[in-house]
Chimera marker file (.cmm) of the C-alpha trace (Angstrom):
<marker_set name="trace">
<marker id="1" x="-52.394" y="-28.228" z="63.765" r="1" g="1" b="0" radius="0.5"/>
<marker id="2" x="-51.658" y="-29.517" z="60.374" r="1" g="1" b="0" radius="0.5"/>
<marker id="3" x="-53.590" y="-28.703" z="57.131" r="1" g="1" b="0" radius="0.5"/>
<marker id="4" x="-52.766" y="-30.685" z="53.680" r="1" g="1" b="0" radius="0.5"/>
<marker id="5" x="-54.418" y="-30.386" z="50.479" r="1" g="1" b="0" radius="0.5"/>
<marker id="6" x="-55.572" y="-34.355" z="49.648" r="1" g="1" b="0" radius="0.5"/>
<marker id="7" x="-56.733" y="-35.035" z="46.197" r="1" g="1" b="0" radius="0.5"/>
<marker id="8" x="-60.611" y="-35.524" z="48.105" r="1" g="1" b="0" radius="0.5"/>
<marker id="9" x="-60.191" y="-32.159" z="49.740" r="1" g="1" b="0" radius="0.5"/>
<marker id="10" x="-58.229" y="-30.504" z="52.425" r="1" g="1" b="0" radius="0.5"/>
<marker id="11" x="-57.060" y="-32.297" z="55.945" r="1" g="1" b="0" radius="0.5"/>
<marker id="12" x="-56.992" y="-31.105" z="59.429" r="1" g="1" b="0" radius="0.5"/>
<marker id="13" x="-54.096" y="-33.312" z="61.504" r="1" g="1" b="0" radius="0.5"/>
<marker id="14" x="-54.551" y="-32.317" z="64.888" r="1" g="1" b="0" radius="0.5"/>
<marker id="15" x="-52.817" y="-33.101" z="68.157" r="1" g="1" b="0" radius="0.5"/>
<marker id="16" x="-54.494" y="-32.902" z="71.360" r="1" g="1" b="0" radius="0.5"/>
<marker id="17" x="-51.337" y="-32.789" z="74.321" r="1" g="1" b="0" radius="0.5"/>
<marker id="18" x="-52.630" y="-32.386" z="77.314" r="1" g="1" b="0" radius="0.5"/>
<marker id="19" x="-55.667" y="-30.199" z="79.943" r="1" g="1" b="0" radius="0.5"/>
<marker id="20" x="-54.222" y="-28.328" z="82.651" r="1" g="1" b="0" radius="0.5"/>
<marker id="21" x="-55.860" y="-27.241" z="86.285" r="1" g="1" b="0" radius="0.5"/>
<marker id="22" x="-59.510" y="-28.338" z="85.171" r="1" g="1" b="0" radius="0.5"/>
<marker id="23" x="-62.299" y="-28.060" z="87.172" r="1" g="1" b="0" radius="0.5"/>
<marker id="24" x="-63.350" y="-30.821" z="89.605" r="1" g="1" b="0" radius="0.5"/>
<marker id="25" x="-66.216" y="-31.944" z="88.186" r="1" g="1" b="0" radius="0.5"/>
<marker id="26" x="-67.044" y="-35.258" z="90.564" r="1" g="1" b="0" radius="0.5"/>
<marker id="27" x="-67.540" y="-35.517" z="94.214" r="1" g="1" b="0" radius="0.5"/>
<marker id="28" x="-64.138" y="-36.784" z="94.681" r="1" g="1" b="0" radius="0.5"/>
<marker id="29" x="-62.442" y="-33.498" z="94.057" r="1" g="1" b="0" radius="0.5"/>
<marker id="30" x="-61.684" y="-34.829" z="90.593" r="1" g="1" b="0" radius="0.5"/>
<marker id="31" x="-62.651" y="-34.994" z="86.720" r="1" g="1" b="0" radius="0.5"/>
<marker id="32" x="-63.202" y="-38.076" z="84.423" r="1" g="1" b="0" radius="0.5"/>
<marker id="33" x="-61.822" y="-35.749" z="81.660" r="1" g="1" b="0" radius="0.5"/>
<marker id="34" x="-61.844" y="-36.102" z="77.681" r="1" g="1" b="0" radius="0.5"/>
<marker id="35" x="-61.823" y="-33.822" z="74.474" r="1" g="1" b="0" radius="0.5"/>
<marker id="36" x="-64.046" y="-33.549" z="72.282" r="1" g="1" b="0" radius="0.5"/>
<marker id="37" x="-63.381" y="-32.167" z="68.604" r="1" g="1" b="0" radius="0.5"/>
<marker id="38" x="-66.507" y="-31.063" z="65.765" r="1" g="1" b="0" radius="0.5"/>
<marker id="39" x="-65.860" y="-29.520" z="62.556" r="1" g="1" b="0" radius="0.5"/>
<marker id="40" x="-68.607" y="-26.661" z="61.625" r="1" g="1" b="0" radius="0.5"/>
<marker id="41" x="-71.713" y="-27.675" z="62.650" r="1" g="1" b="0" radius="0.5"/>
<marker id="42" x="-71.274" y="-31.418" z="62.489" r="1" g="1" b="0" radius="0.5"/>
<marker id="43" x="-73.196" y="-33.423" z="64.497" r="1" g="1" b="0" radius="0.5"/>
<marker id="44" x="-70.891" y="-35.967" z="64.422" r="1" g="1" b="0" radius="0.5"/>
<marker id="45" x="-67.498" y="-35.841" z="66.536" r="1" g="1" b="0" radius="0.5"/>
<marker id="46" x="-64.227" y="-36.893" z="67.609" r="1" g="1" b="0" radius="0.5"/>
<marker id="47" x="-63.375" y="-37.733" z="70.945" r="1" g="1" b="0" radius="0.5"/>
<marker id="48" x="-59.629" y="-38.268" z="73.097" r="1" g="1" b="0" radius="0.5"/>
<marker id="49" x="-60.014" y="-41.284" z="75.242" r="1" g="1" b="0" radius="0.5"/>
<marker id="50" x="-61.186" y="-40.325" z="79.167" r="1" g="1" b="0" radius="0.5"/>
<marker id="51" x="-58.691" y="-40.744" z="81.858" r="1" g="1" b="0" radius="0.5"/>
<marker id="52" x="-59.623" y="-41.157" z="85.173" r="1" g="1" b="0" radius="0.5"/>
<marker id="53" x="-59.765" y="-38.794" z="87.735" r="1" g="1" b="0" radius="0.5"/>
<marker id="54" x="-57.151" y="-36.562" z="86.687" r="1" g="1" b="0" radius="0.5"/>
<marker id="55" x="-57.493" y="-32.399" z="86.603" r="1" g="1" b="0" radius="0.5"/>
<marker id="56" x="-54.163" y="-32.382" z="84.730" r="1" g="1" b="0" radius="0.5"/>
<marker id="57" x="-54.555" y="-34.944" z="81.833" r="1" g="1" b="0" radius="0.5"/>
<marker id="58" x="-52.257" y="-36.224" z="79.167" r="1" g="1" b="0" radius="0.5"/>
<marker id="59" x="-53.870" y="-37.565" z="76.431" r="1" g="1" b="0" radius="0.5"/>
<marker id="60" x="-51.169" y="-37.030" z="73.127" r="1" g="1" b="0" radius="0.5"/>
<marker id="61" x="-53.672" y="-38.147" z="70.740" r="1" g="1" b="0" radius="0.5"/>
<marker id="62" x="-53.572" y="-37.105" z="66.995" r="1" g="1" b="0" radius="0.5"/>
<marker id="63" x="-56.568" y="-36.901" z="64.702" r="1" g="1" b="0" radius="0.5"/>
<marker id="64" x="-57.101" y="-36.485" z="61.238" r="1" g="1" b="0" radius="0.5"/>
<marker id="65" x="-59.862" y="-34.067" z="60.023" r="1" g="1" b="0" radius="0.5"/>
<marker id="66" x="-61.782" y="-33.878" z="56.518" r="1" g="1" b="0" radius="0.5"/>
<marker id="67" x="-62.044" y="-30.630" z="55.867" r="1" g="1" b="0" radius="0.5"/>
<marker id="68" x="-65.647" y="-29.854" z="53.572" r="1" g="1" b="0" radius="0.5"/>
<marker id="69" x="-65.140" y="-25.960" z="53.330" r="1" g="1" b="0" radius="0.5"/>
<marker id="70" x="-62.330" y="-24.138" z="54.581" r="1" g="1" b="0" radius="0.5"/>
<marker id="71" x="-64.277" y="-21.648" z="56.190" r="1" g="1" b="0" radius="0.5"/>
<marker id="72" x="-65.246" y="-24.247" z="58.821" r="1" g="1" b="0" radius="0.5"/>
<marker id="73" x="-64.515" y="-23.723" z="61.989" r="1" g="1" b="0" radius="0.5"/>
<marker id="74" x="-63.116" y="-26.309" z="64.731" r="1" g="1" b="0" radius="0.5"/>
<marker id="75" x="-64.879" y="-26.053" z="68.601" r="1" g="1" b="0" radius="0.5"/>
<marker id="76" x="-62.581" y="-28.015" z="71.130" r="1" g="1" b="0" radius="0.5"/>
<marker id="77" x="-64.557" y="-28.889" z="74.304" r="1" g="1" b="0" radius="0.5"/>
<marker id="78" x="-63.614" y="-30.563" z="77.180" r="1" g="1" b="0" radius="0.5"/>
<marker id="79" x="-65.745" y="-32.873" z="79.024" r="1" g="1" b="0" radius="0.5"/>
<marker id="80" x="-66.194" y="-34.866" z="82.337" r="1" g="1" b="0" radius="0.5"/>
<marker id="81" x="-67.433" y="-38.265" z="81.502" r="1" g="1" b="0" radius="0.5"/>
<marker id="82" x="-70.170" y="-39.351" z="83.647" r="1" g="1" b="0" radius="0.5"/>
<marker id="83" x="-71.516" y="-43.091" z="84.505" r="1" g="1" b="0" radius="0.5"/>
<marker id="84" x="-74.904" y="-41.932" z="84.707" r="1" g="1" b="0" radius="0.5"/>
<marker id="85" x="-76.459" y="-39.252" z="83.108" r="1" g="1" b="0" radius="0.5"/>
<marker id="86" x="-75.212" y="-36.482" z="80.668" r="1" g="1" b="0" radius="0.5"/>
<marker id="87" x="-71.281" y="-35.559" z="81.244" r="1" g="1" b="0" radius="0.5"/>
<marker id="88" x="-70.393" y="-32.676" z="82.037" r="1" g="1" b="0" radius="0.5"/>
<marker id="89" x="-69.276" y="-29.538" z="79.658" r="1" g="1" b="0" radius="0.5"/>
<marker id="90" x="-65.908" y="-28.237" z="81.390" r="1" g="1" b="0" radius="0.5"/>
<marker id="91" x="-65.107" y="-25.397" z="79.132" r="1" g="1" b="0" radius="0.5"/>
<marker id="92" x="-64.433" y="-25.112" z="75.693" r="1" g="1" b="0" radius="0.5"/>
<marker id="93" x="-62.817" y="-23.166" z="72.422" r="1" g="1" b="0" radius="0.5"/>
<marker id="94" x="-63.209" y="-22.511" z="69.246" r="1" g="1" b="0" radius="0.5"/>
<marker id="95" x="-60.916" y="-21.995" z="66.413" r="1" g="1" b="0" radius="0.5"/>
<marker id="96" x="-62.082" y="-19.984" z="63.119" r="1" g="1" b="0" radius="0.5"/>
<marker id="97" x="-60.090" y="-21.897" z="60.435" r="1" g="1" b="0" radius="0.5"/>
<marker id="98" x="-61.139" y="-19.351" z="57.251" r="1" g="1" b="0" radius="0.5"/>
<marker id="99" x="-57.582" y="-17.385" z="56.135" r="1" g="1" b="0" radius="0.5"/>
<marker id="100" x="-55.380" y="-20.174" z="57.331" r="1" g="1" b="0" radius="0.5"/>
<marker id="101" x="-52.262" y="-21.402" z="54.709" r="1" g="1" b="0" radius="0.5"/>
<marker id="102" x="-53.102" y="-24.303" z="52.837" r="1" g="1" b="0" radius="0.5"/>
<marker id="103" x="-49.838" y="-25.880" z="54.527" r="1" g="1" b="0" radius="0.5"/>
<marker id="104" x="-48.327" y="-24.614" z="57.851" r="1" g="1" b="0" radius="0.5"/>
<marker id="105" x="-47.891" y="-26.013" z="61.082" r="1" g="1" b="0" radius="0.5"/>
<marker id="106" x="-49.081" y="-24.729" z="64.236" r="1" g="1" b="0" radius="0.5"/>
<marker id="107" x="-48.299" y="-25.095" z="67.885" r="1" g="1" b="0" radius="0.5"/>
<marker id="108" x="-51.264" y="-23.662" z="69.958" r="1" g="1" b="0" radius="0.5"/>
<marker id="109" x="-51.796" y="-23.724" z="73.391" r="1" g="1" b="0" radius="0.5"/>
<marker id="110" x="-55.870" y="-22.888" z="73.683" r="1" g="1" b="0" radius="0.5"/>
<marker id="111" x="-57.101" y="-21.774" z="77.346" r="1" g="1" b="0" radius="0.5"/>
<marker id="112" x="-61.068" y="-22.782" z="77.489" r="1" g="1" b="0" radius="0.5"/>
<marker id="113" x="-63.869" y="-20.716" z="78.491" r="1" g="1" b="0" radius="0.5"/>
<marker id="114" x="-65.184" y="-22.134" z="81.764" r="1" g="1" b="0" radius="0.5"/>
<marker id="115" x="-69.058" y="-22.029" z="82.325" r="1" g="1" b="0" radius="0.5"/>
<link id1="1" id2="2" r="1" g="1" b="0" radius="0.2"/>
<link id1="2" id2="3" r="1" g="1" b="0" radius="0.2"/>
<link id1="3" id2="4" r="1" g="1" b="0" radius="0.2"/>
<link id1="4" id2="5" r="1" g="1" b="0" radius="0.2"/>
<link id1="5" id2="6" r="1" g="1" b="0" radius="0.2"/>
<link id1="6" id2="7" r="1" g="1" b="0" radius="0.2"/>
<link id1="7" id2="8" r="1" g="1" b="0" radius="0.2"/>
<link id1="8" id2="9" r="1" g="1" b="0" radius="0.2"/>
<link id1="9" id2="10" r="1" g="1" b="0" radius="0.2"/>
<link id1="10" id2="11" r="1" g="1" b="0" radius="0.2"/>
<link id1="11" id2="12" r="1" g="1" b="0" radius="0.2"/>
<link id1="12" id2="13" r="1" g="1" b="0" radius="0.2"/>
<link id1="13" id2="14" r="1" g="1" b="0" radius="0.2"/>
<link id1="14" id2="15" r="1" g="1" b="0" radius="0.2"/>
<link id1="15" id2="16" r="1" g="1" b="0" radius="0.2"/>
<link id1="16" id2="17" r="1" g="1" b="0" radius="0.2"/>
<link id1="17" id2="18" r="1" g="1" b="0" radius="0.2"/>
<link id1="18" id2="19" r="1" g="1" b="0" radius="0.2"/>
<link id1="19" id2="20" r="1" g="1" b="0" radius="0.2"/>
<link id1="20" id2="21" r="1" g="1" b="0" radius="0.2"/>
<link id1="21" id2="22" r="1" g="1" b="0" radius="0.2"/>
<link id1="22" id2="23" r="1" g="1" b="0" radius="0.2"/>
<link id1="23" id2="24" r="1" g="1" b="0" radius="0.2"/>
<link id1="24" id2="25" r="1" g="1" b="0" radius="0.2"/>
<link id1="25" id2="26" r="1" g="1" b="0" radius="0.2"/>
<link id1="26" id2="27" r="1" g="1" b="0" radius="0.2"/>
<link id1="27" id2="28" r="1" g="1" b="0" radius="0.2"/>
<link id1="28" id2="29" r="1" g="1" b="0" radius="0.2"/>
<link id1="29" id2="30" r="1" g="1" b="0" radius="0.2"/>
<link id1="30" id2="31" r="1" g="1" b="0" radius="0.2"/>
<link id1="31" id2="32" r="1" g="1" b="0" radius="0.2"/>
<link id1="32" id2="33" r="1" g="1" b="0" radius="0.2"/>
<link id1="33" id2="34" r="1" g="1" b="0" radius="0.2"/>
<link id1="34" id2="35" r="1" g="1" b="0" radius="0.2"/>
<link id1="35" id2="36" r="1" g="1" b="0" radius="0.2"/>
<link id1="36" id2="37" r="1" g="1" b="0" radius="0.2"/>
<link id1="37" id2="38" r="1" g="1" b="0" radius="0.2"/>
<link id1="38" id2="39" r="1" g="1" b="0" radius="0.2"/>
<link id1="39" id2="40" r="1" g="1" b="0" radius="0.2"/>
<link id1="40" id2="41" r="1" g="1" b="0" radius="0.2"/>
<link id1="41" id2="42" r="1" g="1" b="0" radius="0.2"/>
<link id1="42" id2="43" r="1" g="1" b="0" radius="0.2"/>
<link id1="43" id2="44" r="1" g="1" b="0" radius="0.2"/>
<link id1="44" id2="45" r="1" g="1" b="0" radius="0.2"/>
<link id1="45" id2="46" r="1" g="1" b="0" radius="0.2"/>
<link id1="46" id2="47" r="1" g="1" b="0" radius="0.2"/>
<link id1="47" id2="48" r="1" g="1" b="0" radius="0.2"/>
<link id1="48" id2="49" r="1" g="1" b="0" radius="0.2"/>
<link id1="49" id2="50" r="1" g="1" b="0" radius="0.2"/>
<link id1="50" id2="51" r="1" g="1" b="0" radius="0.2"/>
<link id1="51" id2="52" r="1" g="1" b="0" radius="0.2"/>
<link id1="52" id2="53" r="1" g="1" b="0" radius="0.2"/>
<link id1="53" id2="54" r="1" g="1" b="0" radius="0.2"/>
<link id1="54" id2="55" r="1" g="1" b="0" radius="0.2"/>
<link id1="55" id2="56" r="1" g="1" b="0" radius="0.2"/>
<link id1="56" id2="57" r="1" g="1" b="0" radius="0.2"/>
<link id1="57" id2="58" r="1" g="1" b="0" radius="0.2"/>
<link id1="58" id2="59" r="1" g="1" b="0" radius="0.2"/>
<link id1="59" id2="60" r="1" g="1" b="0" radius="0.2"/>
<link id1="60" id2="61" r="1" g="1" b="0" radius="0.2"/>
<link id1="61" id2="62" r="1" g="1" b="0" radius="0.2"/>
<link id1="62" id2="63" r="1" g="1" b="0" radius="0.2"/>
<link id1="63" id2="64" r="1" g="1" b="0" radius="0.2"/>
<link id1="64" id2="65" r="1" g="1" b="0" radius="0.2"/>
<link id1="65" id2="66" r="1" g="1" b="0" radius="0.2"/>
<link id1="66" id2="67" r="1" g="1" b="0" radius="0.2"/>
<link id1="67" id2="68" r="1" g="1" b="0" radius="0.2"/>
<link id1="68" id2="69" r="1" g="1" b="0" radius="0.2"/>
<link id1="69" id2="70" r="1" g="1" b="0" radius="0.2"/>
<link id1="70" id2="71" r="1" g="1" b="0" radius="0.2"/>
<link id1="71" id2="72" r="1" g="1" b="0" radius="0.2"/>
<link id1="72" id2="73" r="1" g="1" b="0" radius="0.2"/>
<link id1="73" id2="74" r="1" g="1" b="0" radius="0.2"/>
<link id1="74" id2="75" r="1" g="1" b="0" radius="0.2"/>
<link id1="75" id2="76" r="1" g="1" b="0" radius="0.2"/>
<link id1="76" id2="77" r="1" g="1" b="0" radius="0.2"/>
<link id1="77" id2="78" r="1" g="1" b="0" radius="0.2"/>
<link id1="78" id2="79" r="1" g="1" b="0" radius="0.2"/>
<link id1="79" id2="80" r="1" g="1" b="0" radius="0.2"/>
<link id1="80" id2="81" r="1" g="1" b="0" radius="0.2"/>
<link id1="81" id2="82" r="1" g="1" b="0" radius="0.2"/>
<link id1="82" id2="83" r="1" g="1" b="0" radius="0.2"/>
<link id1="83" id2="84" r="1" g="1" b="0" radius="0.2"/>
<link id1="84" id2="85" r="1" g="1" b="0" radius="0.2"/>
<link id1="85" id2="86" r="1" g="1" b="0" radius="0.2"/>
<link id1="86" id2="87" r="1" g="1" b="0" radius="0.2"/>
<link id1="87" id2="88" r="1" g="1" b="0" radius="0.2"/>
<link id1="88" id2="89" r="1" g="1" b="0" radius="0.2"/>
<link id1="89" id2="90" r="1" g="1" b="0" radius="0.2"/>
<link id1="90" id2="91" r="1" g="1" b="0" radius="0.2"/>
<link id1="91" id2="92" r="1" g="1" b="0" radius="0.2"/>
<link id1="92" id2="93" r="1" g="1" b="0" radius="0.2"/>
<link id1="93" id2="94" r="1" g="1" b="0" radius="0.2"/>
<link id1="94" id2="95" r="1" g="1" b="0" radius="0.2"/>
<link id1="95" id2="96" r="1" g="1" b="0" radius="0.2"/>
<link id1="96" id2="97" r="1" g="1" b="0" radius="0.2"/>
<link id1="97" id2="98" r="1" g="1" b="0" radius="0.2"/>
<link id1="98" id2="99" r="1" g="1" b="0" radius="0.2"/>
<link id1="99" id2="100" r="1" g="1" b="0" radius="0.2"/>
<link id1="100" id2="101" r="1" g="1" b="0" radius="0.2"/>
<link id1="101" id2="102" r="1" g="1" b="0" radius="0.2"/>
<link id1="102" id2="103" r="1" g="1" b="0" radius="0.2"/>
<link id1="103" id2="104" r="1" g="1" b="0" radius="0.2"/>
<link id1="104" id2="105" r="1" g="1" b="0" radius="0.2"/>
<link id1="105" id2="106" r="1" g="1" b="0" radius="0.2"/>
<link id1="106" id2="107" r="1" g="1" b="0" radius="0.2"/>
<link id1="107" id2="108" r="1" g="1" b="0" radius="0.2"/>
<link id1="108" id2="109" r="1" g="1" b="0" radius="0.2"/>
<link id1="109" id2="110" r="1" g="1" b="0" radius="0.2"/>
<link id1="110" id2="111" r="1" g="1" b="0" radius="0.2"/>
<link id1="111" id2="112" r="1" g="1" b="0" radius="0.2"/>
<link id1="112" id2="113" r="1" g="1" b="0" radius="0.2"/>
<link id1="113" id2="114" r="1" g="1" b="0" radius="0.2"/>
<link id1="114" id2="115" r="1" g="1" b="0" radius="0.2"/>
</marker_set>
């Protein structure tokens, strides 16, 4: 994770690597997974794209965050995308961002909270 202070606030850059050992969601013995990513209490959200039947994805994808408050905080939830229906929640974090340097760079490796 990346903050930078923009002249139209503060910016989150964010790199989602990779999901390791995730839970089989699908009949299969396998998960459609993707990420998920919501500021605060945003309805609105980011999303990796899904890959296939895989329980140890690799997705490398960067975002880039507005930040409205600094005190925000950033939930990280992985999902199993589903055809039909609603998918399915397959743990997730989150990541209080008040008291964090305007400017650093951090390498996190986040374990989810499995339901």
């Amino acid at each position: 994770m990346q903050t930078k202070e923009m002249k139209d606030g503060h910016r989150l850059q964010l790199t989602v690597l990779a999901g390791k050992n995730l839970m089989a969601a699908d009949r299969g013995g396998t998960s459609d997974p993707y990420v998920q990513l919501r500021l605060g209490d945003s309805k609105e959200a980011l999303k990796t794209k899904v890959i296939k039947k895989n329980l140890n994805p690799e997705w490398n994808e960067t975002f880039d965050l507005k930040l409205e408050r600094l005190h925000e905080s950033l939930t990280i939830e992985c999902f199993d995308y589903d055809l039909m229906g609603s998918d399915d929640s397959l743990g997730k974090s989150t990541i209080r961002l008040k008291g964090c340097e305007m400017s650093f760079e951090l390498f996190v490796h986040y374990g989810i909270r499995t339901f």
